[in-house]
Backbone as CSV, one residue per row, in Angstrom:
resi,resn,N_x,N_y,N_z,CA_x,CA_y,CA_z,C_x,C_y,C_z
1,UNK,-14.303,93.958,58.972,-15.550,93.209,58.812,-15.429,91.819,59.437
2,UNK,-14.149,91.371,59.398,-14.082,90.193,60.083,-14.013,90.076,61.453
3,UNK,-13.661,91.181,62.405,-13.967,90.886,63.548,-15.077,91.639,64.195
4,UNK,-15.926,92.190,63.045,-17.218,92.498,63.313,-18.005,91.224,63.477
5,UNK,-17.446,90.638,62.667,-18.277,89.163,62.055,-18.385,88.256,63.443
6,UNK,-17.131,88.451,63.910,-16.252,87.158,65.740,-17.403,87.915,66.365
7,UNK,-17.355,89.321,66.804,-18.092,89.562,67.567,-19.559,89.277,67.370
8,UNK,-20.349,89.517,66.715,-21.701,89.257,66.283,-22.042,87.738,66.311
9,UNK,-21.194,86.954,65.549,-21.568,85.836,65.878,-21.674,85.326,67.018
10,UNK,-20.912,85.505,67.980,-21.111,85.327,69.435,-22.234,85.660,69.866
11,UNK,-22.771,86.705,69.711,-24.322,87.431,70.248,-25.237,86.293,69.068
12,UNK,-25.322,85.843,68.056,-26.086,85.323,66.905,-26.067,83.774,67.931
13,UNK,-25.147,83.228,68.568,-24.932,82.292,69.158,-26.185,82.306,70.085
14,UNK,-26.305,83.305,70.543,-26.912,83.581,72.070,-28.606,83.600,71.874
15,UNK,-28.733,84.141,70.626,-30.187,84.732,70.359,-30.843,83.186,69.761
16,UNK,-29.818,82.211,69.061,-30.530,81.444,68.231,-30.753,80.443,69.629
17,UNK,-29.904,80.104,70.472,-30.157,79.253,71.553,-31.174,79.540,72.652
18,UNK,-31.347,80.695,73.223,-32.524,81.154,73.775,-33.472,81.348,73.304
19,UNK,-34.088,81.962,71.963,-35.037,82.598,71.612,-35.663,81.157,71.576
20,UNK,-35.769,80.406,71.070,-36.802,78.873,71.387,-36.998,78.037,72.687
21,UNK,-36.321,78.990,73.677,-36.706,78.964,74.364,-37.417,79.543,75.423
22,UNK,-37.726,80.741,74.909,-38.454,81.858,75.330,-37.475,82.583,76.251
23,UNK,-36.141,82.379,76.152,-35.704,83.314,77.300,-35.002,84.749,76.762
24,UNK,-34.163,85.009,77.806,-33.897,86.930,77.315,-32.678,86.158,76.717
25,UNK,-32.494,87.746,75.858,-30.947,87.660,75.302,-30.515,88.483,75.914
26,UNK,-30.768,89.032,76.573,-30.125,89.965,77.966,-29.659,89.228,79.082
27,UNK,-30.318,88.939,79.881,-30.065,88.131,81.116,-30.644,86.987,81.382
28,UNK,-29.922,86.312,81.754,-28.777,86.064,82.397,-27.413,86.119,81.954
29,UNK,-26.739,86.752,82.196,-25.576,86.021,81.922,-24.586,85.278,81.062
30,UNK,-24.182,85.006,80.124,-23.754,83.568,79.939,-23.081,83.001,80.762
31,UNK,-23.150,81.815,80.781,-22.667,80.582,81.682,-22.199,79.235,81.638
32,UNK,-21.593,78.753,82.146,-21.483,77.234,81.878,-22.992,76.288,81.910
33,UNK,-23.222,75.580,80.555,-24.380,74.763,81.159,-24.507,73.741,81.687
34,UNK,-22.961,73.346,82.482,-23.037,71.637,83.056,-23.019,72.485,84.484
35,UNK,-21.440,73.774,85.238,-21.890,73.978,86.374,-22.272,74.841,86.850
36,UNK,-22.563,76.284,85.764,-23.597,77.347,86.192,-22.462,78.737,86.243
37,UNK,-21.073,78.084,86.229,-20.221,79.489,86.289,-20.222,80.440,85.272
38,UNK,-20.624,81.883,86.104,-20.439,82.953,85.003,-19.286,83.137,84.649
39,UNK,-19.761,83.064,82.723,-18.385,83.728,82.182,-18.263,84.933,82.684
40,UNK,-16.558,85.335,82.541,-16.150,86.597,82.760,-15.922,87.208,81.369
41,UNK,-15.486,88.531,81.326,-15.484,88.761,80.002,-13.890,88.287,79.000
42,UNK,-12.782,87.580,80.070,-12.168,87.105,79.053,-12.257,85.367,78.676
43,UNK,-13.519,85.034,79.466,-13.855,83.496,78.774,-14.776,83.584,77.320
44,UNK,-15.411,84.869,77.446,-16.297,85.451,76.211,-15.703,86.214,74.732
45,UNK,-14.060,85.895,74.787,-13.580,86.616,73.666,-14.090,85.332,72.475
46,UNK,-14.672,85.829,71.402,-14.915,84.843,70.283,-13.546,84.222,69.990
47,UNK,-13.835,82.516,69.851,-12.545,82.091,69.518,-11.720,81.537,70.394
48,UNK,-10.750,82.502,70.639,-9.274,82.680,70.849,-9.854,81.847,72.305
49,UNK,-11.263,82.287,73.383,-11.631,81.891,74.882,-11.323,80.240,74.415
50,UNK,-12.134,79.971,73.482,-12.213,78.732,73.536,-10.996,78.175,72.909
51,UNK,-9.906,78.380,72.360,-8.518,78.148,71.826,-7.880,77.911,73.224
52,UNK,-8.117,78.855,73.613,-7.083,79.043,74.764,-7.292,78.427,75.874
53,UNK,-8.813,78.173,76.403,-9.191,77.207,77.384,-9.805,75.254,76.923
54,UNK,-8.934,75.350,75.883,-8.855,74.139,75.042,-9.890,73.211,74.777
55,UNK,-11.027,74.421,74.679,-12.552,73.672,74.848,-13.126,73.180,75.852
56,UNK,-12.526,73.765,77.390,-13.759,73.090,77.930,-13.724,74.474,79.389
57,UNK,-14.519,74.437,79.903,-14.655,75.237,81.250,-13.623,75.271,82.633
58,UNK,-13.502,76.780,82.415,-12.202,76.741,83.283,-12.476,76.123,84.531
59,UNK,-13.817,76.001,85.308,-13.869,75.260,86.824,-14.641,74.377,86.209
60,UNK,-15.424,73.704,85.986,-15.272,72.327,85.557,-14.655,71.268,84.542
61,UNK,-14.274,71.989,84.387,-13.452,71.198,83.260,-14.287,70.419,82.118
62,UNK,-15.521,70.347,81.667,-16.416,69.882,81.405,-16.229,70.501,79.720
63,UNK,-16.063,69.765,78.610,-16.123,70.333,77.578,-17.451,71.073,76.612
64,UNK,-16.381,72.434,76.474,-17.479,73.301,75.672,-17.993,72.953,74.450
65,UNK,-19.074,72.964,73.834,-19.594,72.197,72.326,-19.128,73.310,71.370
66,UNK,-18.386,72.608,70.192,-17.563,73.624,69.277,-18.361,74.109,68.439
67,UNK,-20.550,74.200,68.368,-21.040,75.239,67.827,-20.429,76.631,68.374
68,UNK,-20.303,77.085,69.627,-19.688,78.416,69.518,-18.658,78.827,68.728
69,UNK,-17.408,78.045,68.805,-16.312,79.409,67.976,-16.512,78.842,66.416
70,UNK,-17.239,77.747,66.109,-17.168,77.435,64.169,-17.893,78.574,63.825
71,UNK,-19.550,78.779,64.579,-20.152,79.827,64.283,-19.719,80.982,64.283
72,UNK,-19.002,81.359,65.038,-18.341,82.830,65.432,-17.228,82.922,64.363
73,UNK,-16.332,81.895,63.764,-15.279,82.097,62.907,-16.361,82.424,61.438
74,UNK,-17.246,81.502,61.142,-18.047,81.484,59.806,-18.216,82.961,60.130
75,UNK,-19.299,83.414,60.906,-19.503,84.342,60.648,-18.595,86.098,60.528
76,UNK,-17.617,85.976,60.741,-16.431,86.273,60.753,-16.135,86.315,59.332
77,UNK,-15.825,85.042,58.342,-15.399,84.935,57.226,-16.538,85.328,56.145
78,UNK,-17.881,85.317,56.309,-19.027,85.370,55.397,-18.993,86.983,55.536
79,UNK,-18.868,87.793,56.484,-18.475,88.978,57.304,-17.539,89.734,56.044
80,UNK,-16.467,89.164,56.004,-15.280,89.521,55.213,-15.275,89.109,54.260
81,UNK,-15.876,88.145,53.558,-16.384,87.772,52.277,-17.254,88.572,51.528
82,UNK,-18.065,89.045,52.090,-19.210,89.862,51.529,-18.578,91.198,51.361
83,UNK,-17.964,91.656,51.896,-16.995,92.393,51.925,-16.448,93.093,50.535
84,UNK,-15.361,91.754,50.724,-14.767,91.494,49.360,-15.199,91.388,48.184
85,UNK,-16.885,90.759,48.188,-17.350,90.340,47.298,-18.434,91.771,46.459
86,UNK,-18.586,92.692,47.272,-19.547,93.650,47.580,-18.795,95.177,47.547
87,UNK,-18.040,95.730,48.124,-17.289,96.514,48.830,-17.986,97.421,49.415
88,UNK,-17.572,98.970,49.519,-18.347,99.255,50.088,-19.696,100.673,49.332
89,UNK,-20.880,99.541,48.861,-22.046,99.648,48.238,-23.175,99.283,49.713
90,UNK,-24.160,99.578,49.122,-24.840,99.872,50.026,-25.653,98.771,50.162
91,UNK,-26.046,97.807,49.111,-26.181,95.955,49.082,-25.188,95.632,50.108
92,UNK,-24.313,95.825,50.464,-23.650,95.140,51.668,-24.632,95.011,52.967
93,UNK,-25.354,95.733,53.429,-26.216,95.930,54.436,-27.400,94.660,54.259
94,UNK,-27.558,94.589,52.774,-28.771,93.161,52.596,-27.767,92.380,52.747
95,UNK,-26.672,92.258,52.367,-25.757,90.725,52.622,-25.132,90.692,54.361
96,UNK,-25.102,91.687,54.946,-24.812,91.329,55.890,-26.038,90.742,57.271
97,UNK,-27.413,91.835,56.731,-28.611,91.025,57.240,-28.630,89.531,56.982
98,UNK,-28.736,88.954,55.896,-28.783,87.972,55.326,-27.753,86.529,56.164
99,UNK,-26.855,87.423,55.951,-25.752,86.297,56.619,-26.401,86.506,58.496
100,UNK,-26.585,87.192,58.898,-26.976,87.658,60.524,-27.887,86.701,60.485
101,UNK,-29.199,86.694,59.701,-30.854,85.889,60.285,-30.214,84.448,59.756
102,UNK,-29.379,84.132,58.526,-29.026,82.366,58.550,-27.856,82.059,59.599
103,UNK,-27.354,82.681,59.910,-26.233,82.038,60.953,-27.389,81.974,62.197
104,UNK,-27.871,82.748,62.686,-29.079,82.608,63.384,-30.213,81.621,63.187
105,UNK,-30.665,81.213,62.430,-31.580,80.233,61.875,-30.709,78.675,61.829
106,UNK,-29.809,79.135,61.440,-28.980,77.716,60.872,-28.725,77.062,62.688
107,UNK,-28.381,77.606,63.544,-27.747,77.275,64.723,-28.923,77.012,65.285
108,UNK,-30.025,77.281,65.421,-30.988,77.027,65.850,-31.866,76.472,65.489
109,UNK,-32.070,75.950,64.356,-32.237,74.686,63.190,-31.805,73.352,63.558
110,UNK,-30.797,73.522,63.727,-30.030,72.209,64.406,-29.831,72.054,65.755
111,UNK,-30.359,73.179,66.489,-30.489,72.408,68.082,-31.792,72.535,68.218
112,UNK,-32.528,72.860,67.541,-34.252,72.417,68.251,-34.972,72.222,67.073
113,UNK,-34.562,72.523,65.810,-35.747,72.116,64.670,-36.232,72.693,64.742
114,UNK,-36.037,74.316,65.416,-36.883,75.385,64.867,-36.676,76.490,64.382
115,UNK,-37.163,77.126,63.098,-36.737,78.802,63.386,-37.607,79.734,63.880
116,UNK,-36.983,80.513,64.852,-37.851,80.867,65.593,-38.622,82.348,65.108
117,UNK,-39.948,82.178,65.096,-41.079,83.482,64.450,-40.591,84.553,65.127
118,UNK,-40.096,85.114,66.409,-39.765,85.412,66.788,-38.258,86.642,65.863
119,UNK,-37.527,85.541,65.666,-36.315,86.014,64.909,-36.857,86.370,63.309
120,UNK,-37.756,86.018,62.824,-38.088,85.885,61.439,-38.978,87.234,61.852
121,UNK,-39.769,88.176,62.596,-40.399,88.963,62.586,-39.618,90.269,62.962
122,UNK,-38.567,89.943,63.594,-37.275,90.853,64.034,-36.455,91.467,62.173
123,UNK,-36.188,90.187,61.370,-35.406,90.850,60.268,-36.464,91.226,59.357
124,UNK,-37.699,90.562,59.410,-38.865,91.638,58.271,-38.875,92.976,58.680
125,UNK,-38.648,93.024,59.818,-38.880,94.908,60.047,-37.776,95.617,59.524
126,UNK,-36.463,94.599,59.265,-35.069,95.167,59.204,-34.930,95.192,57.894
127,UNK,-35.675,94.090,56.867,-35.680,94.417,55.393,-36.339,94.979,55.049
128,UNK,-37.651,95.358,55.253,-38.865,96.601,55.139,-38.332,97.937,55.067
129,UNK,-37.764,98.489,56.352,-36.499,99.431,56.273,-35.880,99.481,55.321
130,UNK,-34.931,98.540,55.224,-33.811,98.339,54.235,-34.257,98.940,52.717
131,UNK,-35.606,97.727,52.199,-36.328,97.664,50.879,-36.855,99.301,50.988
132,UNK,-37.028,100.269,52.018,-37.797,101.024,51.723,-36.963,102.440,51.409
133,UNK,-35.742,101.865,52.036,-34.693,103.080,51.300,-34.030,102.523,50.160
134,UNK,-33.703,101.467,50.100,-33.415,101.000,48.233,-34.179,99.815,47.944
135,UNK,-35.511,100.375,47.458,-35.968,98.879,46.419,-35.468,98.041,45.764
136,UNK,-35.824,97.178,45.232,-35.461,96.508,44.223,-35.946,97.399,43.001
137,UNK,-35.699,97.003,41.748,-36.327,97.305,40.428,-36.456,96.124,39.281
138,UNK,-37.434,95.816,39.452,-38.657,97.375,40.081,-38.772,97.005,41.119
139,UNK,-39.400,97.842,41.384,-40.178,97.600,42.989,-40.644,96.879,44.041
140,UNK,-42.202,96.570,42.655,-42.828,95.426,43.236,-42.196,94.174,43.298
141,UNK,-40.540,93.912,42.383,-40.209,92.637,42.496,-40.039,91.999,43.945
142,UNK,-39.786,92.631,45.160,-39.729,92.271,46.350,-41.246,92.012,47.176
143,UNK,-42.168,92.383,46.669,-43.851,92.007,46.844,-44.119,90.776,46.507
144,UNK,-43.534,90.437,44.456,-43.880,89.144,44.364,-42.777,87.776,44.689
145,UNK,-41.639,88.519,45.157,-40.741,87.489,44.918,-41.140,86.703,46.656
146,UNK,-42.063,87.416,47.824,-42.404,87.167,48.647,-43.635,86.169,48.364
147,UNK,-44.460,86.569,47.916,-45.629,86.117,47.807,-45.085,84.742,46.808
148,UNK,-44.618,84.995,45.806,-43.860,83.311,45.459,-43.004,82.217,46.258
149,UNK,-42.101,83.129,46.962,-41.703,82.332,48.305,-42.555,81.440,49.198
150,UNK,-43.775,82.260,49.662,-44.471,81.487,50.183,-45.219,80.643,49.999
151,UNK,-45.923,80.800,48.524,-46.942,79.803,47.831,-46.488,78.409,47.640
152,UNK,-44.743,78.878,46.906,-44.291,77.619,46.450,-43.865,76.735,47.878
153,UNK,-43.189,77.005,48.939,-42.946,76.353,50.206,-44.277,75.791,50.773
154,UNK,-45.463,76.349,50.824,-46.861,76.195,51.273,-47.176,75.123,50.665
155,UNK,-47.236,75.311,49.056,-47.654,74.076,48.150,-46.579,72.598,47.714
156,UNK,-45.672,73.036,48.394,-44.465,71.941,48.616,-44.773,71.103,50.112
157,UNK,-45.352,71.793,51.302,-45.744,71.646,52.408,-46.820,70.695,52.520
158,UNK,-47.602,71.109,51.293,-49.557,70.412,51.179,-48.975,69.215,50.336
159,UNK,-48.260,69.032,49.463,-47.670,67.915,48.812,-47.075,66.991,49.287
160,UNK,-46.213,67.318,50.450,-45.304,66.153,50.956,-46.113,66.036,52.432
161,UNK,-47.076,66.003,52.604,-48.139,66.449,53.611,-47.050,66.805,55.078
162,UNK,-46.904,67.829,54.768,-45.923,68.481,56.184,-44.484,67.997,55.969
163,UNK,-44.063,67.947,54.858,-42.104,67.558,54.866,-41.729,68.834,54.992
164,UNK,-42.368,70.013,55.004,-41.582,71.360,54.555,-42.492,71.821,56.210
165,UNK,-41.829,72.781,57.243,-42.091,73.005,58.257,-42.509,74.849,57.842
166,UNK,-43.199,75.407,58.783,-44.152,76.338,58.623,-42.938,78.085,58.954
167,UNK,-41.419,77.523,59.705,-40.385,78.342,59.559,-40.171,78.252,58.407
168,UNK,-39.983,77.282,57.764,-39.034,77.296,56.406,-39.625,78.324,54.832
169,UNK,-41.891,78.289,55.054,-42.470,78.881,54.604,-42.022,80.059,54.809
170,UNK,-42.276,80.616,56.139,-41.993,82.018,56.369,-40.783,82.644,55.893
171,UNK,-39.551,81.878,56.289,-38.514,82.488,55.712,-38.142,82.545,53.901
172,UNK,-38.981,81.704,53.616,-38.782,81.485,52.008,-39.431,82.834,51.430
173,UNK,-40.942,83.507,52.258,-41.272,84.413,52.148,-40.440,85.534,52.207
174,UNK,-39.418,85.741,53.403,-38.656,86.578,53.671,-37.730,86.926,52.761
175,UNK,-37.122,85.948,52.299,-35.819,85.828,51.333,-36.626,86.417,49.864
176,UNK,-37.657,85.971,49.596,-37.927,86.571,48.416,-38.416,88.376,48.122
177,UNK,-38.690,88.348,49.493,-38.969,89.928,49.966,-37.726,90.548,49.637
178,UNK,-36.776,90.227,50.665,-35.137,90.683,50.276,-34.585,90.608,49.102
179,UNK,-34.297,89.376,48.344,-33.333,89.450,46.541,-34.845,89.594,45.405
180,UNK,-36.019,89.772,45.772,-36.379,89.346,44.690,-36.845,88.023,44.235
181,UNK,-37.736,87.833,43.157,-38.529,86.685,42.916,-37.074,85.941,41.665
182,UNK,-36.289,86.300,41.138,-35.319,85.703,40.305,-34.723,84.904,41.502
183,UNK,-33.890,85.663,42.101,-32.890,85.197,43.349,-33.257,84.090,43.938
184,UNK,-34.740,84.522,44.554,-35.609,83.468,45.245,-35.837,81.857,44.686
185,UNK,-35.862,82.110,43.377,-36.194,80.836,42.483,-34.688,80.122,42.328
186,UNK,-33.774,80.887,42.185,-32.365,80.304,42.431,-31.878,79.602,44.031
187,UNK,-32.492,80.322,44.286,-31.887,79.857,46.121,-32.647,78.563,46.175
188,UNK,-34.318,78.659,45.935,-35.025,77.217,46.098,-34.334,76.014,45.338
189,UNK,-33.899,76.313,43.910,-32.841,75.295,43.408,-31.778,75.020,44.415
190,UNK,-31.186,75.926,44.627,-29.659,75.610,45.187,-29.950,74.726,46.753
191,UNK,-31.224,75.694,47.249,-31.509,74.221,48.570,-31.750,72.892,48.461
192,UNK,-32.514,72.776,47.704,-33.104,71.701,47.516,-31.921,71.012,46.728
193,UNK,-31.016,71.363,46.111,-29.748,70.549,45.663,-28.567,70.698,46.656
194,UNK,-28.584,71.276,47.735,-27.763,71.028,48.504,-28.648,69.917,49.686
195,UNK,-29.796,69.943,49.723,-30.419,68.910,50.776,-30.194,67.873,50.325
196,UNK,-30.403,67.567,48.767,-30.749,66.095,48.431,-29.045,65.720,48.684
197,UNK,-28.398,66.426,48.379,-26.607,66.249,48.213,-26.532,65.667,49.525
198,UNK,-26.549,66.351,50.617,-26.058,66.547,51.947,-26.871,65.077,52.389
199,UNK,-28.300,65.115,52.020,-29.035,64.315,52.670,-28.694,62.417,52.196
200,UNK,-28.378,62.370,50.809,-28.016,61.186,50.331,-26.831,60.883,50.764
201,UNK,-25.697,62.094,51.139,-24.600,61.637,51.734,-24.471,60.695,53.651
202,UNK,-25.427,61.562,53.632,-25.853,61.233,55.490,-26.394,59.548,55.189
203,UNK,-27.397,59.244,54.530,-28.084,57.869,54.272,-26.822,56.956,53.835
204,UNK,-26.095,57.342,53.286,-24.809,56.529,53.126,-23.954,56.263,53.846
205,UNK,-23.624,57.223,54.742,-22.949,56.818,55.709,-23.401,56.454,57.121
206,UNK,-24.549,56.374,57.321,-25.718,55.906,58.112,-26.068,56.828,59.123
207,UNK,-25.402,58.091,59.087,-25.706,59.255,59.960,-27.162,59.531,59.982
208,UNK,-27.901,59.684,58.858,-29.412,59.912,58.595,-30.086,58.456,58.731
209,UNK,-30.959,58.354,59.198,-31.827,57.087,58.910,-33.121,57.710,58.136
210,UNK,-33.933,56.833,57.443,-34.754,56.993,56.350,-35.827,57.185,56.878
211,UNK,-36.676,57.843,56.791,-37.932,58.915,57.034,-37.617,59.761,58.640
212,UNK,-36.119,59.815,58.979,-35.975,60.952,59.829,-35.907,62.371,59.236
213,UNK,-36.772,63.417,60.177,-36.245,64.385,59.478,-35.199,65.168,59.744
214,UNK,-34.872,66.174,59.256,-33.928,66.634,59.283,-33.815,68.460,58.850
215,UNK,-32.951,69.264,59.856,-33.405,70.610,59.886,-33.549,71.034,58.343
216,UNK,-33.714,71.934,57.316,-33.806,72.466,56.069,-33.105,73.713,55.712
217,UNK,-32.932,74.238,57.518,-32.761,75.609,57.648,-30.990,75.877,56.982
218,UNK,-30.187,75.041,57.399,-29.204,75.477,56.987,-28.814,75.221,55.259
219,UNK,-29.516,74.051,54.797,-29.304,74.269,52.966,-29.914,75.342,52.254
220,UNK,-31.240,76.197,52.847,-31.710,77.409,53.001,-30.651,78.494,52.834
221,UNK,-30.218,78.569,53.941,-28.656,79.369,54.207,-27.912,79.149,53.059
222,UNK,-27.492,77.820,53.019,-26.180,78.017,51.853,-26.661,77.890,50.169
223,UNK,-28.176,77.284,49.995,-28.171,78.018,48.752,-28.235,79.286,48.441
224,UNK,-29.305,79.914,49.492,-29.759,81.061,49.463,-28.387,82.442,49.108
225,UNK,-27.229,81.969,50.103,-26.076,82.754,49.830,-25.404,82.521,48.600
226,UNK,-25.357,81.091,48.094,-24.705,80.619,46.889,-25.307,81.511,45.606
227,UNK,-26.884,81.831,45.619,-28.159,82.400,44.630,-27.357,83.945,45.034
228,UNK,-27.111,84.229,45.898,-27.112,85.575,46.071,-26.136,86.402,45.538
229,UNK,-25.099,85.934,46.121,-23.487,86.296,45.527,-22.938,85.673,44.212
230,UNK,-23.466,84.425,43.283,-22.740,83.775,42.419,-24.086,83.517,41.473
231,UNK,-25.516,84.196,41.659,-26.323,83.330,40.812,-26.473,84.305,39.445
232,UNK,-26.092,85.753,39.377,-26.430,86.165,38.071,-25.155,85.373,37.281
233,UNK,-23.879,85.839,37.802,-22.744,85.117,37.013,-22.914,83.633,36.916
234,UNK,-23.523,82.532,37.279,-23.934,81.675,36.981,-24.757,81.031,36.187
235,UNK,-25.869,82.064,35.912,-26.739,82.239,34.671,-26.709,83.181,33.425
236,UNK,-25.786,83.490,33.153,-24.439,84.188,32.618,-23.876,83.251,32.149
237,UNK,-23.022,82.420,33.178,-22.445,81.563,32.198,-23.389,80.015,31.575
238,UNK,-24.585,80.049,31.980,-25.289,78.683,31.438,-25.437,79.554,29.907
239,UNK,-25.802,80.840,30.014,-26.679,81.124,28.951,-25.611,80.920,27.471
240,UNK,-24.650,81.460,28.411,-23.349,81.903,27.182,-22.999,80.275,26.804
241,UNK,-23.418,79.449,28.103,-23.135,78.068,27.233,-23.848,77.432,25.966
242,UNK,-25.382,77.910,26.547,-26.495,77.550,25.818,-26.299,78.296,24.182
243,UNK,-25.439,79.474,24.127,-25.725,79.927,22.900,-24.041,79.217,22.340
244,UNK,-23.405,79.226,22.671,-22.282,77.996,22.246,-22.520,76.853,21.680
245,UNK,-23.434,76.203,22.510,-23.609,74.702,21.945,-24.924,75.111,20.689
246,UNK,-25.550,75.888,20.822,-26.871,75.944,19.853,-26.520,76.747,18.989
């Protein structure tokens, strides 16, 4: 699973950087983007190319940006994590979608501030599928946990008059389609406490300046996975706290 993970992420690399820009994930090529040289296929091994050509392009010498192999290793380890965390059940297929459209979203979040409709209309067809050979239970929980996804991002959107961007709606929709309206309500906690975290840390160290914005897509990602894999045992253990102290 983990070097399912190297490989895929490499292609997840490719789709999140083109697709906002309207181009193929077919062709061209990949290439250098300072002098145009095609990779061959051993500058394209996940990783190890860029280990070994010490980050930068074998004829220009021009250094490569280390989103490729972090992404390609994460996804690699979330790959083999889910794994571990899952085995082999047939929920592995929603966790491995899951991890596929945020490593995708997340990388492309942070180089253009967008997620692209494009990619978000590609994994609804892939959880539709998915949901339609194992529902949730019930059922309809993947109907409303969508339709809550979107209301609450929409009406968070009309409130902060546009702080919440019209990807972040859609995918909030998506995610609740996939775990469910419980899950969904956990993941919106866990983002929104990993933004304010991440985001007060940036203002402190002056990386963020104050009313810049800033992508959403990747605290999305890591609550959303945090809700997914750790949120029943997490509410599990509040409850068992709650009946302790009371």
């Amino acid at each position: 699973m983990f070097f399912y993970g190297l490989i895929l992420g490499s292609f997840y690399n490719v789709v999140a950087l083109r697709v906002p820009e309207g181009k193929s994930i077919v062709a061209p090529r990949s290439s250098c983007p300072n002098c145009g040289h095609q990779l061959t296929a051993l500058e394209l091994i996940p990783v190890l190319s860029y280990v070994f050509q010490m980050g930068k392009c074998r004829r220009c010498k021009v250094g490569i940006s280390p989103v490729y192999p972090l992404f390609e290793l994460l996804t690699g380890v979330l790959f083999a994590s889910a794994f571990y965390l899952i085995g082999w059940e047939f929920e592995l297929v929603i966790a491995i979608l899951l991890i596929s459209l945020f490593i995708i979203i997340t990388v492309s979040d942070l180089a253009y501030m967008i997620i692209p409709d494009k990619v978000l209309l590609g994994f609804t067809v892939l959880f539709v599928g998915v949901r339609i050979y194992q529902p949730l239970t019930p059922w309809w929980d993947s109907i409303i946990g969508a339709a809550a996804g979107f209301f609450l991002l929409l009406l968070i959107a009309f409130a902060s008059k546009g702080g919440m961007g019209g990807g972040d709606i859609k995918l909030f929709a998506l995610i609740g389609f996939a775990v469910g309206i419980k899950t969904m309500f956990l993941s919106f906690f866990f983002s929104t406490f990993f933004g304010a975290f991440f985001g007060i840390i940036g203002l402190m160290t002056g990386l963020v300046k104050r009313k810049q914005p800033i992508p959403f897509g990747p605290f999305i990602a890591i609550g959303t996975l945090v809700a997914y894999f750790f949120g029943e045992k997490m509410i599990d253990w509040y409850l068992n706290l709650l009946l302790t102290v009371f």
